[in-house]
C-alpha positions in Angstrom: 0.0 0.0 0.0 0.9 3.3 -1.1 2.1 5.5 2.3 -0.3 8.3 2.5 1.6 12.1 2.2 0.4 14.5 4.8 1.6 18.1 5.7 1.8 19.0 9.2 0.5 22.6 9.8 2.3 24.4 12.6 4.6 22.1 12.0 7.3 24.0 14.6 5.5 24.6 17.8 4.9 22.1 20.2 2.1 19.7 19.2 3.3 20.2 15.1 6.4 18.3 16.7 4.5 15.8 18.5 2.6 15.3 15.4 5.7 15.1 12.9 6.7 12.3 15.0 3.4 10.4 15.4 3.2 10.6 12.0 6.7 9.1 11.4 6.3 6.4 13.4 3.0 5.1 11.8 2.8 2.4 9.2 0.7 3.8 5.6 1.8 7.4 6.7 4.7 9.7 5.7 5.5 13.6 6.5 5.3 15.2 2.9 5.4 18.7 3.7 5.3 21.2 7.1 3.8 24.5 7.2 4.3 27.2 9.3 3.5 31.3 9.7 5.1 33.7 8.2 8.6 34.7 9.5 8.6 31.7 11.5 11.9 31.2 13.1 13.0 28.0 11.7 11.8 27.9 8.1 14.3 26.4 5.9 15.1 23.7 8.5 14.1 19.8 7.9 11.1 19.1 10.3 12.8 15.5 10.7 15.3 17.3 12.7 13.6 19.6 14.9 11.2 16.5 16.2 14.2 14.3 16.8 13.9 12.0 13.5 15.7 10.9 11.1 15.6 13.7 8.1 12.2 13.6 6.4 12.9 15.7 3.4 10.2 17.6 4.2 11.5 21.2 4.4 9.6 23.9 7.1 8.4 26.4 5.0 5.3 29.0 4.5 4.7 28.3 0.9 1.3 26.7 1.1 1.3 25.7 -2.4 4.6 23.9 -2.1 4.1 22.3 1.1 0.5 21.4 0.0 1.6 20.2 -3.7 1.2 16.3 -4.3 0.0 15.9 -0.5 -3.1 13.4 0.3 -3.6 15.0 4.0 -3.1 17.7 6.5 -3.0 17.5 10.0 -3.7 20.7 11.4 -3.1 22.2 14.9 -2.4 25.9 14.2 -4.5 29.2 14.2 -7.9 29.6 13.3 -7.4 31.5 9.7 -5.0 29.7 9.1 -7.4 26.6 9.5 -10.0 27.7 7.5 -7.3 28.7 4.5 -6.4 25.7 4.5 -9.7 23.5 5.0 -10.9 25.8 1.9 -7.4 24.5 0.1 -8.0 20.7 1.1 -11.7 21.2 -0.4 -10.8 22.1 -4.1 -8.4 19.2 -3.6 -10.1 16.7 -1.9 -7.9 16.0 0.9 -8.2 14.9 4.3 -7.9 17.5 7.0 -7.8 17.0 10.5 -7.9 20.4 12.5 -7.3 20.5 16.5 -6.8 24.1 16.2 -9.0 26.1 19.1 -10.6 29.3 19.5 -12.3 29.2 16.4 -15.2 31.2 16.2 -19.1 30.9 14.9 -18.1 31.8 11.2 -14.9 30.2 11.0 -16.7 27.0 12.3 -19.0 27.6 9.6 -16.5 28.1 6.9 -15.0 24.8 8.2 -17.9 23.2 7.5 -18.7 25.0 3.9 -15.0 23.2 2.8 -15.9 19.6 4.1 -19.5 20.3 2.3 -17.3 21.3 -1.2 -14.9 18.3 -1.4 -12.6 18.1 2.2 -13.0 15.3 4.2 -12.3 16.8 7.7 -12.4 15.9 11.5 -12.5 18.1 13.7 -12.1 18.5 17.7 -10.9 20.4 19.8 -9.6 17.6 22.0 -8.2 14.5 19.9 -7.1 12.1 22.9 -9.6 9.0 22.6 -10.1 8.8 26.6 -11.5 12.7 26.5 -13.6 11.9 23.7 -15.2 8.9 25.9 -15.5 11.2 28.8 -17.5 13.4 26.5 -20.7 10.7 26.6 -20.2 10.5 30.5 -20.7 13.5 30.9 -23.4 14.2 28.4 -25.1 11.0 30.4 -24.7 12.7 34.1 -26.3 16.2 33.1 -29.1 14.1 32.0 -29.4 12.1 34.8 -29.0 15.0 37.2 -30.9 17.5 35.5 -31.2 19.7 38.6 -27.2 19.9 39.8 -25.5 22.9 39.0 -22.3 22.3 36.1 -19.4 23.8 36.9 -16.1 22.9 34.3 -13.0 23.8 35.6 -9.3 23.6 33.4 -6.2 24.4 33.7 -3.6 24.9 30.6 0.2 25.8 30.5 1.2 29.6 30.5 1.6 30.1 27.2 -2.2 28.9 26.0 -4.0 31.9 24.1 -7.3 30.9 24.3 -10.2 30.8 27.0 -11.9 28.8 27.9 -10.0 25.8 26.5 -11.4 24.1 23.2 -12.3 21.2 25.2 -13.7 22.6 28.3 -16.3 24.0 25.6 -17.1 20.6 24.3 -18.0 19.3 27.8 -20.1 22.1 28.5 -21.6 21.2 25.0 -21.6 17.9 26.0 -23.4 18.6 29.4 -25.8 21.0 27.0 -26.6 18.3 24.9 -27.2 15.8 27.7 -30.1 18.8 29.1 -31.3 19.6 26.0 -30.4 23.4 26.2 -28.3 25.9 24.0 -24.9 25.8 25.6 -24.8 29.6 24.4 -27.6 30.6 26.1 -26.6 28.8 29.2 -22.5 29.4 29.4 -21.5 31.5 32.9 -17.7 31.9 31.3 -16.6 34.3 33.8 -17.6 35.7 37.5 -16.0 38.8 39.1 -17.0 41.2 41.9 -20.5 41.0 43.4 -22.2 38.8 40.7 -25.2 37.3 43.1 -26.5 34.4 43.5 -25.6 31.4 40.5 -28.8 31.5 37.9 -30.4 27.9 38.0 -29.6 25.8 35.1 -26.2 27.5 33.9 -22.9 25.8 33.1 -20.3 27.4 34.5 -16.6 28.0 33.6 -13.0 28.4 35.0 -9.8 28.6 33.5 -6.4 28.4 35.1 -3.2 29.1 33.2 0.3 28.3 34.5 3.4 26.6 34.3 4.0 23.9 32.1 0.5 21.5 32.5 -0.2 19.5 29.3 -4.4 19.7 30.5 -6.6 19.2 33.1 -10.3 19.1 32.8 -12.9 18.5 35.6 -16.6 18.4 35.4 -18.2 18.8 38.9 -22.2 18.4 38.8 -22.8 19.7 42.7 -26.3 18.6 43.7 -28.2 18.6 47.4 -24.9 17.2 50.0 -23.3 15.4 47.2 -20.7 16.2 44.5 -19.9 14.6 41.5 -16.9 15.2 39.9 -15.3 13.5 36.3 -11.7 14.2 35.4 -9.3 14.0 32.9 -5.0 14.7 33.1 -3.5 15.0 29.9 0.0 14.1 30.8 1.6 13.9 27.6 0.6 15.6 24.2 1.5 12.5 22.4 -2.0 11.4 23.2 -3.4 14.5 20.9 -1.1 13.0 18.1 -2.0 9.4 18.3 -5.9 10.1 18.4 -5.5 12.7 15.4 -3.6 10.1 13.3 -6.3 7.8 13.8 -8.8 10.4 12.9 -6.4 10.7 9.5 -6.6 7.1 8.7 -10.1 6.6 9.2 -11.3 9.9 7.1 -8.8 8.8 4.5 -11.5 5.9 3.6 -14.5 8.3 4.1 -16.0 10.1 1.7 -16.3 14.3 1.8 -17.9 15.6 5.1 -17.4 17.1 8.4 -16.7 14.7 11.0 -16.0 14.3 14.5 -14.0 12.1 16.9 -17.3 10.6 18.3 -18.1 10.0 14.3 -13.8 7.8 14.2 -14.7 6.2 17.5 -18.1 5.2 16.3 -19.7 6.6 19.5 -22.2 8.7 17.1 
């Protein structure tokens, strides 16, 4: 079988590195091409060596036409424009596209989902380790169970993460949305300061911690009448991201165009 040739977008920062290497070390896959922003610091370098591999002959550079030339897939953990460039690119070709990028907004999630509609076959998420992605239905099962506990979703992130709340605190309070039948817009408390009163029945709350060096921590605490219920998950290595989105890649490379999810490449749809 012919290896499958994906570019890695953000191919220098820390999960494009994680990535390079997952993909490396997966039979039916080989690094074709890595991406990266404008001016980034290490263009012209081979990405084999800045992820500790053997050189890949796939040269970091910001020429998406020659990193995307002859490719089959993308995997994609970068910025949000630069996500939707490319999901609009991997359309008109018809190439797989697996984006973990965060902090995408309303229309760029829409734009996502206008490329998979016009030829991309895409998976999207913005958490790509398989035990997360099971946590997802536990939760959606407790807020339905409990109907009347309060949700509170609590996460904490290294220093350097841009975004807030994280891309996967949002999809367990969508998760706990779904499970309640509500509009997780609608519903969101995503930040408290100074004398906010009393918490409004039925809202899902948020906190977000930053600091250090932590990989991710997510908690879901449904606090009812004298009891507390609390599901967790410890990210303690970004590896796991990699090795769920390369199975993501492998199973949309036999799918035909569409927007997918992780739920759709664990069959938990």
């Amino acid at each position: 079988m012919t290896a499958l040739k994906v570019v890695i977008a953000g191919a220098s920062g820390r999960m494009g590195l994680t990535n390079a290497r997952a993909v490396a070390a997966t039979d039916g896959l080989r690094i074709h091409g890595a991406l990266d922003r404008p001016g980034a610091p290490l263009l012209g370098r081979d990405i084999g060596g800045l992820a500790g591999l053997e050189p890949q002959g796939a040269i970091l550079t910001d020429d998406v036409d020659a990193a995307l030339r002859g490719a089959d897939a993308i995997i994609d953990f970068s910025a949000p424009a630069a996500s939707v460039a490319l999901a609009r690119r991997a359309a008109a070709a018809g190439l797989v596209h697996v984006i973990g990028t965060t902090g995408c907004s309303p229309e760029d999630e829409a734009a996502i989902r206008a490329a998979a509609a016009a030829g991309a076959r895409i998976v999207k998420a913005g958490n790509f380790s398989l035990g997360l992605n099971l946590l997802l239905g536990l939760v959606r099962q407790a807020a339905a169970a409990l109907a009347d506990y309060d949700v509170e979703i609590v996460e904490m992130h290294h220093a350097r993460k841009v975004d807030a709340p994280s891309g996967t605190a949002l999809m367990l309070g969508q998760a706990a949305a779904e499970g309640r039948g509500v509009d997780l817009a609608s519903h969101a408390a995503r930040a408290r300061d100074g004398h906010t009163g009393a918490r409004a029945p039925g809202t899902i709350g948020f906190a977000s911690l930053r600091g250090g060096t932590v990989v991710g921590d997510h908690s879901v605490i449904l606090a009812g009448p004298s009891e507390r219920i609390e599901l967790n998950h410890r990210a303690e290595d970004r590896a796991i991201f990699a090795h769920g989105a390369v199975r993501a890649l492998l199973w949309a490379a036999e799918r035909p165009a569409g927007f997918y999810t992780m739920a759709d490449v664990l069959g938990l749809s």
